[in-house]
C-alpha positions as YAML, in Angstrom:
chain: A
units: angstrom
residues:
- id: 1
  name: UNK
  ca: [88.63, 86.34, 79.71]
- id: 2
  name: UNK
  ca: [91.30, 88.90, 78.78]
- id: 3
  name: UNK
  ca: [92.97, 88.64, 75.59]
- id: 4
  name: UNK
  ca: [96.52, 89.73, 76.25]
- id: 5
  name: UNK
  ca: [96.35, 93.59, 76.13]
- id: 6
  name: UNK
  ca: [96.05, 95.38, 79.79]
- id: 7
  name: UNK
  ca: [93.21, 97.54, 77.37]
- id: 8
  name: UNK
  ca: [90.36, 95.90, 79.07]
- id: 9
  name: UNK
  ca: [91.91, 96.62, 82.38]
- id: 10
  name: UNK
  ca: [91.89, 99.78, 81.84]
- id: 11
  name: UNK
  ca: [89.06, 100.72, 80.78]
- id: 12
  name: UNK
  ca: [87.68, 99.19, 83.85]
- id: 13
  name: UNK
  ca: [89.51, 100.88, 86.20]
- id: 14
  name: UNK
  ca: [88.95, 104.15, 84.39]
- id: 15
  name: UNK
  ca: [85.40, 102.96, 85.12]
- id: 16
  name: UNK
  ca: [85.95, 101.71, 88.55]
- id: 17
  name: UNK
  ca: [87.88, 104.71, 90.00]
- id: 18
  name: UNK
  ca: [91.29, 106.46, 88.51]
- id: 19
  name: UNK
  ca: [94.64, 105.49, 88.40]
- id: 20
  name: UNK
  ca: [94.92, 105.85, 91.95]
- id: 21
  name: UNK
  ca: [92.65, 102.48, 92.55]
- id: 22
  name: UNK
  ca: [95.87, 100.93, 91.12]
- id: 23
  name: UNK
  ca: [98.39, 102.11, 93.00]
- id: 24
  name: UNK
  ca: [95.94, 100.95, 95.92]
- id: 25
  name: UNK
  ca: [95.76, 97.14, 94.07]
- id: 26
  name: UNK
  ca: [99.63, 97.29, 96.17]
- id: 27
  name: UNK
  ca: [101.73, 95.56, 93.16]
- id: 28
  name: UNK
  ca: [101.66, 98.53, 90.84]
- id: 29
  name: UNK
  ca: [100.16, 96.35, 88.36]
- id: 30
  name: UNK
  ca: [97.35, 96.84, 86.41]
- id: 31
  name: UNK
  ca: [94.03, 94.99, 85.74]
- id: 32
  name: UNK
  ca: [94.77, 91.81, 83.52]
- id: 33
  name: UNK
  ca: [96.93, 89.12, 82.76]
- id: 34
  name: UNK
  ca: [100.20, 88.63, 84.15]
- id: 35
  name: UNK
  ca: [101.25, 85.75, 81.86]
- id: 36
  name: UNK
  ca: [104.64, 86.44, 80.89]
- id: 37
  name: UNK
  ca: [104.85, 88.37, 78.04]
- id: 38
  name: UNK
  ca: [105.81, 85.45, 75.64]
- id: 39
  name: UNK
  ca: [102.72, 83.73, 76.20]
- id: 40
  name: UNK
  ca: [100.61, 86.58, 75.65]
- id: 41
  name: UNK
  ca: [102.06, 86.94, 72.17]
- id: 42
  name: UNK
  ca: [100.58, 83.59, 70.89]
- id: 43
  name: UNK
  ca: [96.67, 83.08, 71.33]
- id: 44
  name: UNK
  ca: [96.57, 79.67, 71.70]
- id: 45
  name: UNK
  ca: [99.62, 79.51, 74.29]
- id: 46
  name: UNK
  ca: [97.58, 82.25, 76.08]
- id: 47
  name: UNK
  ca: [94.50, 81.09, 75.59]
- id: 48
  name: UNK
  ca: [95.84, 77.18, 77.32]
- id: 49
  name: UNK
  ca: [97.74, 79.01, 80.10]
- id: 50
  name: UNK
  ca: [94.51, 80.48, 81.01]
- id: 51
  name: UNK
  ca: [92.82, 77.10, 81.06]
- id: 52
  name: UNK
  ca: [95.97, 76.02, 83.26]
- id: 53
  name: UNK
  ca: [95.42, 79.04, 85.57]
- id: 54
  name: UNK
  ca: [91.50, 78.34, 86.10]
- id: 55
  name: UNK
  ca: [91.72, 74.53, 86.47]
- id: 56
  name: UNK
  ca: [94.60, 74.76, 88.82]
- id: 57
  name: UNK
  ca: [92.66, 78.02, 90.99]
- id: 58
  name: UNK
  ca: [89.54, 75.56, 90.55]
- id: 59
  name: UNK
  ca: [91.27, 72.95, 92.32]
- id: 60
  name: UNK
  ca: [92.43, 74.87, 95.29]
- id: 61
  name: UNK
  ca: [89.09, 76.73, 95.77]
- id: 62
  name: UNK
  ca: [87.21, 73.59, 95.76]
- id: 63
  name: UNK
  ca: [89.87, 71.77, 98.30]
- id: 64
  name: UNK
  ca: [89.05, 74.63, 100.93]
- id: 65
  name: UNK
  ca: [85.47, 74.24, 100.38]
- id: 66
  name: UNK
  ca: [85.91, 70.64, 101.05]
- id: 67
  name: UNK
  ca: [87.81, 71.95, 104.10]
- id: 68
  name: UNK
  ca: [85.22, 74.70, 105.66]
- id: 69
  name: UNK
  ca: [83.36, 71.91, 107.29]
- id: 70
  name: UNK
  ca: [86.71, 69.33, 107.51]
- id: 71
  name: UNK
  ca: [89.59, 70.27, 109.92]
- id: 72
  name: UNK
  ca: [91.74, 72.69, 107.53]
- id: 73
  name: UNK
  ca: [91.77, 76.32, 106.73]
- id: 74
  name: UNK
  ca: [89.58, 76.48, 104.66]
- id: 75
  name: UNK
  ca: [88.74, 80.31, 104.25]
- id: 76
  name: UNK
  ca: [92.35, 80.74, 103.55]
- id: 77
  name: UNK
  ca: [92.58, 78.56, 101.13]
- id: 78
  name: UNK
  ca: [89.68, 79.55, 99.40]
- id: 79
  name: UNK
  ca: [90.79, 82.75, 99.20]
- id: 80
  name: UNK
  ca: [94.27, 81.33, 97.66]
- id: 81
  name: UNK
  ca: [92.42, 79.92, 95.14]
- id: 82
  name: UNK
  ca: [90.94, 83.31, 94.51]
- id: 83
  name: UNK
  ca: [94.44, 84.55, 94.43]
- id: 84
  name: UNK
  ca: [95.58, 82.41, 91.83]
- id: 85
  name: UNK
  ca: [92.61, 83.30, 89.77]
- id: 86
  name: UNK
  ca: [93.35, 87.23, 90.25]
- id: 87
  name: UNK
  ca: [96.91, 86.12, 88.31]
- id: 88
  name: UNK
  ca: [95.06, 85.82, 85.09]
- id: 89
  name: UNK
  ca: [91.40, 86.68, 85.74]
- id: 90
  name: UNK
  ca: [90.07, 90.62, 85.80]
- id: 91
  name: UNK
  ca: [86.60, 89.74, 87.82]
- id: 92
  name: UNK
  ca: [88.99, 87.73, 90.14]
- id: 93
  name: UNK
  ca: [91.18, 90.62, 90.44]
- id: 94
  name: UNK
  ca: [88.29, 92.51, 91.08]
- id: 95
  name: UNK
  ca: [86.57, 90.12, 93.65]
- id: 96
  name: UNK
  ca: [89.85, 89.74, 95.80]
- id: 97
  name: UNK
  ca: [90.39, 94.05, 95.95]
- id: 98
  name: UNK
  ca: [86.55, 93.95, 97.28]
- id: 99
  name: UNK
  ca: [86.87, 91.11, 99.38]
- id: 100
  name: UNK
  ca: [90.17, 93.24, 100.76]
- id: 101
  name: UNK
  ca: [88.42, 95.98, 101.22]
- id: 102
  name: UNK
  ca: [85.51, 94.59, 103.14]
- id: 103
  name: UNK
  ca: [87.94, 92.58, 105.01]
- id: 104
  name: UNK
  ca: [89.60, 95.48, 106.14]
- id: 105
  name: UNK
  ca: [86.98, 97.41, 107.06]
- id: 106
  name: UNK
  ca: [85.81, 94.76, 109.50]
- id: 107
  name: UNK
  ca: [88.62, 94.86, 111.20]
- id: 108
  name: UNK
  ca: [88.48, 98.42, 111.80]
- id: 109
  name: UNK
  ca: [85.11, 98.14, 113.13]
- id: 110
  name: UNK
  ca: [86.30, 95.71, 115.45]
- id: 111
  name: UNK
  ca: [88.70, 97.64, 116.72]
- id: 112
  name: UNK
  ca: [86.00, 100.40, 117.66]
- id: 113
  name: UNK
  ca: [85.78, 100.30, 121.59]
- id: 114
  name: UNK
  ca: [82.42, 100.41, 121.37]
- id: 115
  name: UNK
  ca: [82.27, 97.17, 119.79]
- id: 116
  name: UNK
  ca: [84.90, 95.69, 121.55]
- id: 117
  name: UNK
  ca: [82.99, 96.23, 124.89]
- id: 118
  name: UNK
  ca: [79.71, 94.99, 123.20]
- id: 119
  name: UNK
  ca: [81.58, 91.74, 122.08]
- id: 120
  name: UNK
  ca: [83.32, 91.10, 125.52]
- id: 121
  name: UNK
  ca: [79.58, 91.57, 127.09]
- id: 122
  name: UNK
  ca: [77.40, 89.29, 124.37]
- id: 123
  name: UNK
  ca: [80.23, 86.74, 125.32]
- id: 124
  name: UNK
  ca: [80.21, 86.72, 128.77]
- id: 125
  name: UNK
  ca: [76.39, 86.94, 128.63]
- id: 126
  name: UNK
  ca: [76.38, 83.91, 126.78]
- id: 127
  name: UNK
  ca: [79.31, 82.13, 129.42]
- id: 128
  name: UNK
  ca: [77.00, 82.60, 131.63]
- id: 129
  name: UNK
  ca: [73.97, 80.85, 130.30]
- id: 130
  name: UNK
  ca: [76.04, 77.91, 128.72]
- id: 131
  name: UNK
  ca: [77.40, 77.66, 132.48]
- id: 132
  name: UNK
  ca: [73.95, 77.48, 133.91]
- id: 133
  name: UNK
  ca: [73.09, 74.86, 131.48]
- id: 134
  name: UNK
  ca: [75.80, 72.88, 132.40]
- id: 135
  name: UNK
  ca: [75.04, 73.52, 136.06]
- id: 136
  name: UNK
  ca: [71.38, 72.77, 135.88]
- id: 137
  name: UNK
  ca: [72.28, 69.40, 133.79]
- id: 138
  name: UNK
  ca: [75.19, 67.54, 135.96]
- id: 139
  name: UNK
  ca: [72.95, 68.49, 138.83]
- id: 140
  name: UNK
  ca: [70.04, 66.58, 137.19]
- id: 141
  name: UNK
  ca: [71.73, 63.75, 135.64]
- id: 142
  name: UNK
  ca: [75.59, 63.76, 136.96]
- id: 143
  name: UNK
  ca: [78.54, 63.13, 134.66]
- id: 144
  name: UNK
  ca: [76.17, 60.73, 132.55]
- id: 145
  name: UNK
  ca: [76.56, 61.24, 128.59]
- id: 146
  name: UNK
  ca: [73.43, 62.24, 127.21]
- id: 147
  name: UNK
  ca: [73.09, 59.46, 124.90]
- id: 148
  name: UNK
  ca: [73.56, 57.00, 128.13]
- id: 149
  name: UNK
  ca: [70.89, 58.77, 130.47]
- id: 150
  name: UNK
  ca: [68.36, 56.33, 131.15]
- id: 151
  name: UNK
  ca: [64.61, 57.70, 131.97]
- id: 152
  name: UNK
  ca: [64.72, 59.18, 134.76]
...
């Protein structure tokens, strides 16, 4: 956890790149905590908001978990939780600019027309056979249900 001082910060992302790795972060702002300065000057008053900061980023990480297989977004709000971590948090901080970055370069690769005609082909490929299937079954078995399909 970091102490107060943006030190640690910077010495890892003097390790991690240059200065220019923060100007890339997008809020200007260093690595570390962005408690407000008040806080930082008393240890304990630090030390509980960061306590405050995980249990409240635990919370909301572990409601879109509950969500990725419940009706919610649950990526999103995962990655809120994450957010609210980076606040106080330098491997959050960290974890969120890589996550960005891979996130980014997805899309990119996406956007390659190569892979956007491969995509469009894999899914009408795979139309096709879920229409066949479909086809082969209501002409076996009708409209039935599976679960109500006698033997036939």
């Amino acid at each position: 956890m970091n102490t107060g001082s943006n030190e640690p910060g910077e010495a890892i992302a003097a390790a991690d790149g240059t200065e220019s790795d923060r100007a890339k972060a997008g809020d200007g702002q260093g690595l570390g905590s962005r408690a407000p300065e008040f806080v930082k000057a008393r240890r304990a008053l630090h030390l509980s908001w960061q306590v405050g900061v995980f249990v409240i980023g635990l919370a909301v990480v572990v409601a879109g978990i509950i969500m990725l297989p419940l009706p919610g977004p649950g990526w999103v709000v995962i990655f809120g939780g994450m957010a609210i971590w980076a606040t106080e948090f330098v491997w959050a901080q960290l974890a969120l600019r890589w996550t960005k970055r891979k996130v980014t370069e997805a899309a990119q690769r996406a956007l390659d027309p190569k892979v956007r005609r491969r995509n469009i082909v894999l899914t009408v490929i795979g139309l096709v056979i879920i229409s066949v299937l479909v086809g082969v079954y209501v002409w076996k078995f009708g409209f039935e249900m599976p679960w109500k399909i006698k033997d036939q």
